[in-house]
TORKOL-4160 file (C-alpha; in steps of 0.2 Angstrom, whole numbers, padded with zeros to 4 digits, m for minus):
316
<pt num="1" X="m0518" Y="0433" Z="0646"/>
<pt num="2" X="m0505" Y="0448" Z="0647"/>
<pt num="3" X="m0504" Y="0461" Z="0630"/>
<pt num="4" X="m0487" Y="0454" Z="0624"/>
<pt num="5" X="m0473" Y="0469" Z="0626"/>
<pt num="6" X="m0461" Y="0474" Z="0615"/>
<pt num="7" X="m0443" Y="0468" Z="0623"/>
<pt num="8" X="m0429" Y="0483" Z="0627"/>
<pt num="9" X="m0414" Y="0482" Z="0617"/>
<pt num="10" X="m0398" Y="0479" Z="0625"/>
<pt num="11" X="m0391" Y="0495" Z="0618"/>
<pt num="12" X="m0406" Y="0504" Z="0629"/>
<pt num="13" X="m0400" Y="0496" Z="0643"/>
<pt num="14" X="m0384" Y="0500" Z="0640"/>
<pt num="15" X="m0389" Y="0519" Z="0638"/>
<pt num="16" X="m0399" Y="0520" Z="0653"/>
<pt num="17" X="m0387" Y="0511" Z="0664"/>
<pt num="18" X="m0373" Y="0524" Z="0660"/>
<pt num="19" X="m0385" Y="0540" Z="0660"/>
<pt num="20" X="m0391" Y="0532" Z="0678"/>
<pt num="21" X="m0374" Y="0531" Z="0683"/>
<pt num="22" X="m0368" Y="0547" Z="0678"/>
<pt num="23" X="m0383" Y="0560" Z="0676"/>
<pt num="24" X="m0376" Y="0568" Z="0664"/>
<pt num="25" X="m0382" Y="0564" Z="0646"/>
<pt num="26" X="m0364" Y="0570" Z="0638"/>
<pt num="27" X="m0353" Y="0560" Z="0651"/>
<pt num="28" X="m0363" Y="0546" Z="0648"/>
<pt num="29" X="m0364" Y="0545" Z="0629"/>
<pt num="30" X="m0345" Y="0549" Z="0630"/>
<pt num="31" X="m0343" Y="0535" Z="0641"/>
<pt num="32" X="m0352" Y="0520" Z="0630"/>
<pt num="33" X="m0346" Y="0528" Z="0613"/>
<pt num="34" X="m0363" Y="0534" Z="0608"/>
<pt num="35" X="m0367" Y="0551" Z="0601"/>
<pt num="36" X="m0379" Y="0561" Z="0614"/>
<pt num="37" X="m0392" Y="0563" Z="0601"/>
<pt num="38" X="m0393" Y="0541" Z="0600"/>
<pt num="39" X="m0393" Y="0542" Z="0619"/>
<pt num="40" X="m0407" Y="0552" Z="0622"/>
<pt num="41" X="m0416" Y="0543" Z="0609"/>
<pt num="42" X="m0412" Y="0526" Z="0616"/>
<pt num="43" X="m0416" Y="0530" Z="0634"/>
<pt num="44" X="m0433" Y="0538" Z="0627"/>
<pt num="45" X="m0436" Y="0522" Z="0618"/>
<pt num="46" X="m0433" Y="0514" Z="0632"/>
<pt num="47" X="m0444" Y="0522" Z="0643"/>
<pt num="48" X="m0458" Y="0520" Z="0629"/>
<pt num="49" X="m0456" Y="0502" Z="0628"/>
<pt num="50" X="m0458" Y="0497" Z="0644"/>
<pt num="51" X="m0471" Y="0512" Z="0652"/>
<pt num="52" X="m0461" Y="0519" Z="0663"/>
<pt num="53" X="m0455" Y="0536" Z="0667"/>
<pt num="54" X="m0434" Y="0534" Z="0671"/>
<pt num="55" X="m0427" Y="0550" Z="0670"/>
<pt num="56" X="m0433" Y="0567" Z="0677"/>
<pt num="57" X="m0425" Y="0580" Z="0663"/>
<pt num="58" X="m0425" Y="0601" Z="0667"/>
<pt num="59" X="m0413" Y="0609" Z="0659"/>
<pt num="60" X="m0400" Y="0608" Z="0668"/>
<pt num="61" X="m0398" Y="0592" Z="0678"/>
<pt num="62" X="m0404" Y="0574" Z="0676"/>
<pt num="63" X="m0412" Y="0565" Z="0691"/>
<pt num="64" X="m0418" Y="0547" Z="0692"/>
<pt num="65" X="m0436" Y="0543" Z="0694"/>
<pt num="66" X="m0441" Y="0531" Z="0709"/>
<pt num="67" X="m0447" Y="0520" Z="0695"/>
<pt num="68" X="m0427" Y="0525" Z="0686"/>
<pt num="69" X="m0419" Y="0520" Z="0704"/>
<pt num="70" X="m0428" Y="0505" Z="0707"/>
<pt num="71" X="m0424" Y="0498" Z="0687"/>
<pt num="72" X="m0405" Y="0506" Z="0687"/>
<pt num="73" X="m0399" Y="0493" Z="0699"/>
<pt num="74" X="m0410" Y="0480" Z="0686"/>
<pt num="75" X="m0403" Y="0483" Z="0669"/>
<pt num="76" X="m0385" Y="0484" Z="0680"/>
<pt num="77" X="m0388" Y="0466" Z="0682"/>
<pt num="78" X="m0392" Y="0462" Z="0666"/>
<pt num="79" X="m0379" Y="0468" Z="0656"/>
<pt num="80" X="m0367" Y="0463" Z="0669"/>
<pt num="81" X="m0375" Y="0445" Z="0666"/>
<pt num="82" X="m0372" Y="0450" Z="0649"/>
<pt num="83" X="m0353" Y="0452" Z="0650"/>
<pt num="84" X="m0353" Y="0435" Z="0660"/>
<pt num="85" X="m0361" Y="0428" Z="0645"/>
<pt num="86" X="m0350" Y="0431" Z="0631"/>
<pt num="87" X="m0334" Y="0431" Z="0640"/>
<pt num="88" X="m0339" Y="0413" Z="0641"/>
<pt num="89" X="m0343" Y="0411" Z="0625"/>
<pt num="90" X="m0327" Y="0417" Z="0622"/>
<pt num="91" X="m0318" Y="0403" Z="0633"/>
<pt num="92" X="m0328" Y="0390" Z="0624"/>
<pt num="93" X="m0319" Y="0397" Z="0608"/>
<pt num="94" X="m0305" Y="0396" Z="0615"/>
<pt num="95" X="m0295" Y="0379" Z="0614"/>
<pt num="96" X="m0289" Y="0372" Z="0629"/>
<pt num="97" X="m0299" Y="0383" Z="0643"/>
<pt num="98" X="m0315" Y="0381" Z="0655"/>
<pt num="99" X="m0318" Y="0365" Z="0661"/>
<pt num="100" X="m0312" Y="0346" Z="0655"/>
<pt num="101" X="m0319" Y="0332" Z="0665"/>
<pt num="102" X="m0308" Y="0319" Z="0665"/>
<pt num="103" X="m0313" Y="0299" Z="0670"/>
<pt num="104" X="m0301" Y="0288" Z="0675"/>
<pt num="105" X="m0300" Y="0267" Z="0679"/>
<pt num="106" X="m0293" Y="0264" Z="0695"/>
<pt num="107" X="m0279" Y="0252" Z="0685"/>
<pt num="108" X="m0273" Y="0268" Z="0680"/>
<pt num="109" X="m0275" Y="0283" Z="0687"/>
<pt num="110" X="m0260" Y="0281" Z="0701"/>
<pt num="111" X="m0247" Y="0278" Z="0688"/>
<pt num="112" X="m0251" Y="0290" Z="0673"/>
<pt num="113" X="m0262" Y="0305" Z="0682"/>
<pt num="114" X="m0244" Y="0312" Z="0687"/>
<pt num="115" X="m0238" Y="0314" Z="0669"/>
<pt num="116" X="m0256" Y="0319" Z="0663"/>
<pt num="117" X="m0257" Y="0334" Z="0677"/>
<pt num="118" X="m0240" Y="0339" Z="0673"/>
<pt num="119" X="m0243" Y="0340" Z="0654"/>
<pt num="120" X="m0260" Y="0350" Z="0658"/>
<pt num="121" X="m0249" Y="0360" Z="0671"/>
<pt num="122" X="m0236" Y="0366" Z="0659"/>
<pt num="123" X="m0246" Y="0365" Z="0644"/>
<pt num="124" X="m0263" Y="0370" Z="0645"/>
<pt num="125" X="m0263" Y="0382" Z="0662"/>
<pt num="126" X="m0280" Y="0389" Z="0658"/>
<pt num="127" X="m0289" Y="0372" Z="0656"/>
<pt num="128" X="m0300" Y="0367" Z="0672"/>
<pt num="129" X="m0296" Y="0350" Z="0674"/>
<pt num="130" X="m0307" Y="0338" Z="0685"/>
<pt num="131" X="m0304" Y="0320" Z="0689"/>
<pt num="132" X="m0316" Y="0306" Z="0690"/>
<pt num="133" X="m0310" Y="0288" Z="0696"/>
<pt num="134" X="m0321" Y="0278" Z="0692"/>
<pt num="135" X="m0323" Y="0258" Z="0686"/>
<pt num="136" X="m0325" Y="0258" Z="0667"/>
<pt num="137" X="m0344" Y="0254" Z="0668"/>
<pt num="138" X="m0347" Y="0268" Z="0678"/>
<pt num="139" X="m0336" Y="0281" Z="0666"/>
<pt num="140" X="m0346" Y="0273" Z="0650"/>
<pt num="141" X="m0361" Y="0280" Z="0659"/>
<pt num="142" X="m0354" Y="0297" Z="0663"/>
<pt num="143" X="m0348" Y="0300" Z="0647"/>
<pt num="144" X="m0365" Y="0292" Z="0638"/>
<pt num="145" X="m0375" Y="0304" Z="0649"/>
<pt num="146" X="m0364" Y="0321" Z="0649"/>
<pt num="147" X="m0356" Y="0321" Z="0665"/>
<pt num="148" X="m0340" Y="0317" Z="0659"/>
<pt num="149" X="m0331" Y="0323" Z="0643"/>
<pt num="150" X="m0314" Y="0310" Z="0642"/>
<pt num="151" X="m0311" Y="0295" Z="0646"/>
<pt num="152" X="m0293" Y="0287" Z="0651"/>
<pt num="153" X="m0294" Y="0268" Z="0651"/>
<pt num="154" X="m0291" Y="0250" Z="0643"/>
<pt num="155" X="m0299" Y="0248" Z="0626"/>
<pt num="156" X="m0307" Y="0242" Z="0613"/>
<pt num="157" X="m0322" Y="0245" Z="0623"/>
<pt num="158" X="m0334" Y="0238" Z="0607"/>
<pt num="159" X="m0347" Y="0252" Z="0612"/>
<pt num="160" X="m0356" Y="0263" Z="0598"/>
<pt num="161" X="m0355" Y="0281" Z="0599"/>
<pt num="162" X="m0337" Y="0281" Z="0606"/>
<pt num="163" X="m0320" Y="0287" Z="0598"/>
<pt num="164" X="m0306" Y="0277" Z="0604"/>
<pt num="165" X="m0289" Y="0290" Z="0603"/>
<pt num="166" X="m0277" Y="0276" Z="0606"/>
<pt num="167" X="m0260" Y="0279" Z="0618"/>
<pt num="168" X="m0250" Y="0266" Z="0619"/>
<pt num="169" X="m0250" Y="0245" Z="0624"/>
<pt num="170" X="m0241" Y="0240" Z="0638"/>
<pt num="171" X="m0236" Y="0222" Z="0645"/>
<pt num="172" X="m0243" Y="0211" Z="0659"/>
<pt num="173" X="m0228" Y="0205" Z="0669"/>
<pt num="174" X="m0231" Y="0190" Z="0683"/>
<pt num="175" X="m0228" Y="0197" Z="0701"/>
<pt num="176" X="m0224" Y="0181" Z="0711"/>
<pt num="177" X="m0218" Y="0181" Z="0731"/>
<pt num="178" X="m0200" Y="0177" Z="0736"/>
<pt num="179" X="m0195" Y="0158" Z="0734"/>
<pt num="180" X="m0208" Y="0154" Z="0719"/>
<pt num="181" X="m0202" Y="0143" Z="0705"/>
<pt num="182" X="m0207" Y="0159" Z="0691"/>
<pt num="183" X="m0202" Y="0172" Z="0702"/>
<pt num="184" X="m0187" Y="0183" Z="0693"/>
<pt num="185" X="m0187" Y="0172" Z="0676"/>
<pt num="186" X="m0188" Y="0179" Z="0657"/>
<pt num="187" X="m0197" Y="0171" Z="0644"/>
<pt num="188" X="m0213" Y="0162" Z="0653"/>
<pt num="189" X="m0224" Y="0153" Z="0643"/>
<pt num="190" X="m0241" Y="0160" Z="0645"/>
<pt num="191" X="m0244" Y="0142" Z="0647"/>
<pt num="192" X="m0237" Y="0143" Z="0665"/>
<pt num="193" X="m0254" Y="0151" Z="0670"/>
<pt num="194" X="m0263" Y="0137" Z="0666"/>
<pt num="195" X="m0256" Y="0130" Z="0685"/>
<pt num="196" X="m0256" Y="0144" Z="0696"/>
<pt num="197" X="m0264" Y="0150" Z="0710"/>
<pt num="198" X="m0270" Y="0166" Z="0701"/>
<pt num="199" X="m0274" Y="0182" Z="0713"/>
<pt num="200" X="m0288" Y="0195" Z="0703"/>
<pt num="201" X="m0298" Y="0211" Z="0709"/>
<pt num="202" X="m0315" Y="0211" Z="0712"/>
<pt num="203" X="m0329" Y="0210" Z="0698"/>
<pt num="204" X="m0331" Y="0225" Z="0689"/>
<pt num="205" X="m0312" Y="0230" Z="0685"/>
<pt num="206" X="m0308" Y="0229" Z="0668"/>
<pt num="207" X="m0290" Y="0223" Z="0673"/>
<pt num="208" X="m0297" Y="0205" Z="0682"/>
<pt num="209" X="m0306" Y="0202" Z="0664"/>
<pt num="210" X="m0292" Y="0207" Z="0654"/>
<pt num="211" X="m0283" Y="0192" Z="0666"/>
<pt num="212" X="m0296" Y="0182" Z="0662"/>
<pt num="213" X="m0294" Y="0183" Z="0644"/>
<pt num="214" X="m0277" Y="0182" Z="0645"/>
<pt num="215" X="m0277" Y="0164" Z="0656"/>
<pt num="216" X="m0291" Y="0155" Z="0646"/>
<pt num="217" X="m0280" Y="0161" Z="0629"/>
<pt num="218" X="m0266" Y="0153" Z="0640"/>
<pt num="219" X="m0277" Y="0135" Z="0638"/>
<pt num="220" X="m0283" Y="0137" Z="0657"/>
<pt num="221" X="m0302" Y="0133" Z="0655"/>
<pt num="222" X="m0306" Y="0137" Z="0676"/>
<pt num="223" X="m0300" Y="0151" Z="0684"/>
<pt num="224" X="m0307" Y="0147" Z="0701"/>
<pt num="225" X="m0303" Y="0164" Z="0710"/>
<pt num="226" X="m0303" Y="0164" Z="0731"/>
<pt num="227" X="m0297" Y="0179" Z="0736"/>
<pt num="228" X="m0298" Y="0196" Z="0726"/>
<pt num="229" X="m0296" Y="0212" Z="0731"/>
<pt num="230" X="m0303" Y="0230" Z="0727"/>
<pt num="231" X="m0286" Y="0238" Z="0721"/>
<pt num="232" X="m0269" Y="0235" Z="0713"/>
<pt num="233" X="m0260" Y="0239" Z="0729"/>
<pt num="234" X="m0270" Y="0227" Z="0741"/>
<pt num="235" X="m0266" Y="0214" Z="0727"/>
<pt num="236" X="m0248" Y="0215" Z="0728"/>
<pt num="237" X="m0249" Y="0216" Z="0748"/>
<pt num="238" X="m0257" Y="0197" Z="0747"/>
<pt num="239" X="m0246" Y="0191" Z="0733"/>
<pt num="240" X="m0230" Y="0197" Z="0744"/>
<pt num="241" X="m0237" Y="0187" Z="0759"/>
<pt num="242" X="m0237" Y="0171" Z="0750"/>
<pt num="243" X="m0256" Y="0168" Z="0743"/>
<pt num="244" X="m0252" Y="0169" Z="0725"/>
<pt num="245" X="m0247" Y="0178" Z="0710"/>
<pt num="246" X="m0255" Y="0191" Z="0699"/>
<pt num="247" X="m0254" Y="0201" Z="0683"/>
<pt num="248" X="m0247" Y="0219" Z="0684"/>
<pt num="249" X="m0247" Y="0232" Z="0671"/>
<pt num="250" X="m0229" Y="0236" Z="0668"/>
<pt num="251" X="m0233" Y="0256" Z="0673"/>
<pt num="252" X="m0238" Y="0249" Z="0689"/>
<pt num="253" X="m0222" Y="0238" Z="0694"/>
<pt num="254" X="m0213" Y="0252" Z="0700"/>
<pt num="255" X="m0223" Y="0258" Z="0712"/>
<pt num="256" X="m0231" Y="0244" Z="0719"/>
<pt num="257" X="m0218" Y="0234" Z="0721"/>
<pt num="258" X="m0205" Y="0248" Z="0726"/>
<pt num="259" X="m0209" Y="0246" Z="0745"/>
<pt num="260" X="m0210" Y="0228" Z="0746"/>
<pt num="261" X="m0194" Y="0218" Z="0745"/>
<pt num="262" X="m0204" Y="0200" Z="0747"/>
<pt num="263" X="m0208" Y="0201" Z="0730"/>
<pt num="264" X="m0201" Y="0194" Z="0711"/>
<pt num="265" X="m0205" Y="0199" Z="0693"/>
<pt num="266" X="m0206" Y="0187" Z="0679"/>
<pt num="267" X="m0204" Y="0191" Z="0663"/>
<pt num="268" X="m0216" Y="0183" Z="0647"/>
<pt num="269" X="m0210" Y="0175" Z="0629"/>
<pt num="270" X="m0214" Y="0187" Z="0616"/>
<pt num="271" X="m0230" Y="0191" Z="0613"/>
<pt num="272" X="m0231" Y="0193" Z="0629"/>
<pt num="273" X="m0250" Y="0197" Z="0636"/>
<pt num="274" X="m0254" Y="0216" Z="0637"/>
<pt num="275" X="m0268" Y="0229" Z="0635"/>
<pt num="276" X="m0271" Y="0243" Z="0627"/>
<pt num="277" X="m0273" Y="0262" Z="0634"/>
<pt num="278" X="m0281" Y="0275" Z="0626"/>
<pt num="279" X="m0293" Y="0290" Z="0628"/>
<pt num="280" X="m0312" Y="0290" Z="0620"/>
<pt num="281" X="m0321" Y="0303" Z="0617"/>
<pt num="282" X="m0342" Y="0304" Z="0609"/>
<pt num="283" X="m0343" Y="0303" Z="0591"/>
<pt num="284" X="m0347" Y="0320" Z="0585"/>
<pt num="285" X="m0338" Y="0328" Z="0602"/>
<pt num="286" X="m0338" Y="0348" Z="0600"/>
<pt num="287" X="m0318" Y="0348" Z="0607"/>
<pt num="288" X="m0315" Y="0334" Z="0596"/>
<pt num="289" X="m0300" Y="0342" Z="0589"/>
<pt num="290" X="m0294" Y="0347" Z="0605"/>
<pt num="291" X="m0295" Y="0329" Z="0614"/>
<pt num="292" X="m0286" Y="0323" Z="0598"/>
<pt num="293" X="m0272" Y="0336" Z="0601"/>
<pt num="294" X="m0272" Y="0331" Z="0618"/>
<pt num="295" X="m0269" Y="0315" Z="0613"/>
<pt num="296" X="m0254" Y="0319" Z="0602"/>
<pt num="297" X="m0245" Y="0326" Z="0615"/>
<pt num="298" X="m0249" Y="0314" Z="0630"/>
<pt num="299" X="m0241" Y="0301" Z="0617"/>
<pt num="300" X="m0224" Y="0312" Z="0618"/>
<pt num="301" X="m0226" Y="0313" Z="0635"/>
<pt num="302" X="m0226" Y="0295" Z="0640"/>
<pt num="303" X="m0212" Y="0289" Z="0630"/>
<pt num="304" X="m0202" Y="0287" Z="0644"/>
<pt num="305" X="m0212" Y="0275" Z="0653"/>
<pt num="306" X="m0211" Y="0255" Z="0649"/>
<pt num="307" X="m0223" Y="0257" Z="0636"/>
<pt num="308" X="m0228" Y="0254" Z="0616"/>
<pt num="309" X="m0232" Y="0271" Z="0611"/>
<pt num="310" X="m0246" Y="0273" Z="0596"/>
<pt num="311" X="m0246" Y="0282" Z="0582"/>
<pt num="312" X="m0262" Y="0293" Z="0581"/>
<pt num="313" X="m0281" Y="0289" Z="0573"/>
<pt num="314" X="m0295" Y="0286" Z="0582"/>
<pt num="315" X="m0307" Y="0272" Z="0577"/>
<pt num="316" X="m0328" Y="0270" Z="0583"/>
């Protein structure tokens, strides 16, 4: 086993570094703010600690050693890695910098991402922001594991060790195509969907479930499904050519159905069926704080969509 060493100070490798760059013992103590004396002291420290002859001193110049050349380029790197370090240490002190990893279900990201980015845009330039769309099972994971840092989807999820920052409820409104009996009415009973041919997205989206829910609370106890389909869009496509209807998020009814005209909305009775949006967050989340100003100011932000904006909290 090795004799265990004494480790160099930074403030050595700071000296050195500068009289390496220099060779001039009064430049370089004038260059780092240290005294000449300190200098030479630090350097001749240095030199002790680790064995090593750096500088060849005569009276009137200062030359590197091989050993001194080899070592300058070295403690260079270190102290630049140094820098690097705390300058990112700074950032995370920072709010609102570095990196933010952001999930996304697919039920959503189309219709709010734009006022998310823009907020981020305008508001917080200097946060890194990454998206992630993923099913909600899949984000659950990421943000369990560490690979993601926020989530954006339905809740209440009913999972420990998750802070729900609630956004806003919207309503489900029923998409029928052109000529069907519900197409373009207010005020449907949820007990219409005990009879219709019901259109859902594949297993795994939180939205077909949330469908579901919503039919078998309408008094429908089978919900036999034949066709589904991987995304909202595909799922309007086959509702416009006559295989059924669906349930659409009012923030999605504009854009989906904005370049189709063989399609109708209807309308439910109050209450009408709707879901919950919010973001979610690990208990104990070191940017806690930040996530729930975040939070605070998407609200503001969505207000002009067809939504029910939330007042603030966060419940586990």
């Amino acid at each position: 086993m090795s004799r265990s060493r004494r480790q160099p100070s930074l403030s050595q490798l700071r000296a050195f570094a500068a009289v390496a760059e220099h060779l001039h013992f009064r430049d370089a103590a004038a260059a780092i703010g240290m005294s000449q004396p300190a200098l030479s002291g630090a350097v001749a420290t240095l030199e002790k600690t680790l064995g090593v002859t750096l500088l060849e001193r005569t009276t009137r110049t200062v030359l590197l050693s091989p050993a001194g050349e080899r070592l300058a380029v070295r403690a260079k790197a270190v102290l630049g890695e140094v820098g690097a370090f705390l300058e990112e240490a700074e950032a995370v002190r920072a709010p609102f910098t570095g990196v933010l990893r952001l999930g996304v279900i697919p039920t959503v990201a189309p219709y709010l991402l734009p006022t998310v980015l823009g907020l981020v845009h305008d508001r917080y330039p200097d946060l890194d922001l990454q998206v992630h769309e993923e099913q909600t099972a899949n984000l659950l994971e990421g943000l369990a594991g560490g690979r993601l840092d926020l989530l954006l989807l339905a809740v209440p999820l009913g999972v420990p060790g998750i802070v729900e920052l609630p956004l806003f409820d919207e309503d489900f409104v029923l998409l029928t195509p052109l000529g069907h009996w519900l197409g373009g009415r207010e005020g449907i009973p949820r007990e219409a969907l005990k009879e219709l041919k019901l259109l859902l997205l594949d297993e795994g989206h939180c939205l077909r479930d949330q469908a579901l829910d919503i039919c078998r609370e309408a008094g429908r106890v089978n919900a036999p499904v034949k066709t589904t389909a991987a995304g909202l869009s595909t799922l309007v496509q086959l509702v416009a050519g006559g295989l059924g209807c669906t349930l659409l998020p009012r923030t999605a009814l504009r854009v989906e159905t904005s370049r189709n005209n063989r399609l109708l909305t209807g309308y439910f009775a109050d209450p009408a069926p709707s879901r919950r949006i919010a973001l979610a967050m690990r208990t104990g989340a070191a940017r806690a704080a930040e996530y729930r100003e975040l939070a605070a100011a998407l609200r503001a932000e969505l207000r002009p969509l067809p939504v029910r904006v939330l007042n603030g909290g966060g419940r586990d």
